[in-house]
Every structure is written in C-alpha cells, then in structure tokens.
N, C-alpha and C positions, 0 to 999 in steps of 0.2 A: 624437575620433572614437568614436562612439556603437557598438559592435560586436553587430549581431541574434543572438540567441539563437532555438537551434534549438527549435522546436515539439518534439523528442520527445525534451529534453534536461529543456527545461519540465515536460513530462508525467512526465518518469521522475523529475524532483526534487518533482513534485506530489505523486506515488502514496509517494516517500519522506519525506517531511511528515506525509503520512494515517498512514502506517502505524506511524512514530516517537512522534507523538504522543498515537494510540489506544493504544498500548504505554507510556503515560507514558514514555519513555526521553529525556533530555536528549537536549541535542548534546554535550556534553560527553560521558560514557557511552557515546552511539554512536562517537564517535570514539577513547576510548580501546579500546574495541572490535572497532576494525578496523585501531585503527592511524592515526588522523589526527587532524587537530587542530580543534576544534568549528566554526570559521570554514569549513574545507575542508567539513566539511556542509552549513553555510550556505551556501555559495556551489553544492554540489551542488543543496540544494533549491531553490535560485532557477534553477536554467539557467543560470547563470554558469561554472560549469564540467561539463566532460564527468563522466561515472562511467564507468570505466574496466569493462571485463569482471570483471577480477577483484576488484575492489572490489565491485561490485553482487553476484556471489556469495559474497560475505563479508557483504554486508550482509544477502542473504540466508539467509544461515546465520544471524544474528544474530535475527531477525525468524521463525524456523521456518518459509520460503517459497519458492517458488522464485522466481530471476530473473525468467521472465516474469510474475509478480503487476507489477510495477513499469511493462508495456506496456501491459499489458490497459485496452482503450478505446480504443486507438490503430485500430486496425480499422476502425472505426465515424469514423472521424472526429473524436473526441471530445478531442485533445490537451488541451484546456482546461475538463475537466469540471470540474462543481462540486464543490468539496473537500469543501462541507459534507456535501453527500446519500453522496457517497465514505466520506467518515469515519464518517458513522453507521451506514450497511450494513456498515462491517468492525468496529465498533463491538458492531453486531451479531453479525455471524458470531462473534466474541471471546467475545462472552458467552456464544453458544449453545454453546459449544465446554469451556467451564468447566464446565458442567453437569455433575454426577458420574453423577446418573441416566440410564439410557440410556431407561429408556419415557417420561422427561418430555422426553428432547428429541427422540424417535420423535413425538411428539404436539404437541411444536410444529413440528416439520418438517411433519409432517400438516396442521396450522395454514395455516402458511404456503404449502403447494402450493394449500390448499385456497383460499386469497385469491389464488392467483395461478397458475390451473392451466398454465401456460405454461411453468413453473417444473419442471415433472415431466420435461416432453420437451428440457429442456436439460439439466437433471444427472441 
C-alpha cells in the first residue's frame, strides 16, 4: 500500500535539499550534526518522513536560518516550486552575503532593486 505524502512535508524536505546542497554539506555531515543518520535526511528530503519541530530548528541552527526559511512558498501555493530557480536565488543571496565590502554589496543590492523595483517595497 502506496502511503501519499503530505505537500508541505515535500516542500519542507524541498527547501532542505536547496539549502543543504547550496551549503555543499553532505547528508552525512548534516546528520551527524543534528544527530541522525544520513538516510533519515533522505527520507526528510523526499516527504517520506515528517521533520519534527525540533529537528527543523536544529537544522536550522545548522544552516544560520530560521525555521520558517523551510515554508516560505507555501502561501502562494507553490508547494512544488522549482528547486532549480530556488537554488540559484539562495545561491545567490550566499554569495551576496560573502561579500566583505559593504559599498560593493550596497551597489549590487542597488543593482538588483534597480532590475526589479518591486523588490524595494518588499524588504
């Protein structure tokens, strides 16, 4: 018997996929990090199994994030967003975020409002 996996079990093991893997971090690594065993990742990032409250903020401790980074999209409907376009925007933010200079990344945040002035009146 085939058991349905929850949409927002999928999406939270989605968003920890994105974020594990933009982080280079194994599964291995994450699990000896939280405390579990690389398969119980796997099976988190499929929807195969729940993530527990306190797991999720352990993993995001892990990750320097909060819990809800792992929902966001769910609002919208989007449980099933694309991992690729996901991964690359945090991919991004990662990088912008590396930056030691603060006026090189004043100038590309400038940048980027400036390609998307939509972007001002939300953060």
């Amino acid at each position: 018997m085939k058991v349905e996996r929850d949409p927002i079990d999928v999406h939270v093991g989605n968003r920890l996929r994105i974020i594990r893997t933009a982080r280079r971090l194994s599964l291995e690594e994450l699990g000896r990090r939280i405390g579990v065993t690389y398969q119980q990742i796997q099976k988190y990032e499929t929807g195969a199994n729940r993530v527990s409250a306190s797991t999720l903020y352990r993993i995001s401790q892990v990750f320097e994030t909060t819990p809800t980074f792992f929902f966001e999209g769910l609002e919208d409907n989007r449980a099933e967003e694309e991992p690729a376009a996901a991964r690359e925007a945090l991919q991004s933010s990662i990088a912008l975020g590396r930056i030691e200079d603060q006026e090189v990344r004043r100038r590309l945040r400038m940048l980027i409002e400036a390609l998307d002035p939509g972007l001002q009146r939300e953060g």
